[in-house]
Every structure is written in C-alpha cells, then in structure tokens.
C-alpha positions, -999 to +999 in steps of 0.1 A: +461+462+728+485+489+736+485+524+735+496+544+701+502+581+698+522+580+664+503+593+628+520+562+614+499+542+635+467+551+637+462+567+603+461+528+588+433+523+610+413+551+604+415+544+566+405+503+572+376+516+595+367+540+562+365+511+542+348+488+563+322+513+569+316+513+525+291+551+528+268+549+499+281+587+494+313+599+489+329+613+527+343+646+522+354+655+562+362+629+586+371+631+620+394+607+641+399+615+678+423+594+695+415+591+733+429+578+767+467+591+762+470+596+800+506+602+805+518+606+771+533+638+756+511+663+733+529+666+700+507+689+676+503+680+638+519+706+615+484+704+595+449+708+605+434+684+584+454+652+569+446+635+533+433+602+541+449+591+506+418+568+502 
C-alpha cells in the first residue's frame, strides 16, 4: 500500500466498497474520509458533495 491523495484514486474505491457492501435500500448520502495524509498538501474540492456515478 501507498498513500493516495488524488480524486482519481480513491473515488474507484469508494464506489467498489459501495458495491461490495450491496444495501438492501437505495444510499442517498455517503461519506468517504480519507485519513493519515501526514505531510501531504490540502487541496480543497471545488464541490461539496461528488456524484458517485453508481
């Protein structure tokens, strides 16, 4: 493993964890933190709240 900071990156993940997960009911907020960026810059999103596209 390596450290990621890039949308690019960890967006794929957050959708295959979504779909592993299968919810009975349809998810209408989820939240992805991404943790343990010691030294890496902040770059803020444009957007609030990203379209997983799922």
């Amino acid at each position: 493993p390596r450290p990621v900071s890039e949308l690019a990156e960890v967006l794929p993940v957050a959708r295959e964890l979504l779909r592993a997960l299968d919810p009975a009911r349809p998810v209408r907020l989820l939240g992805v933190r991404v943790a343990g960026m010691e030294g890496q810059p902040i770059v803020p999103l444009e957007a609030d709240q990203l379209d997983l596209g799922v």
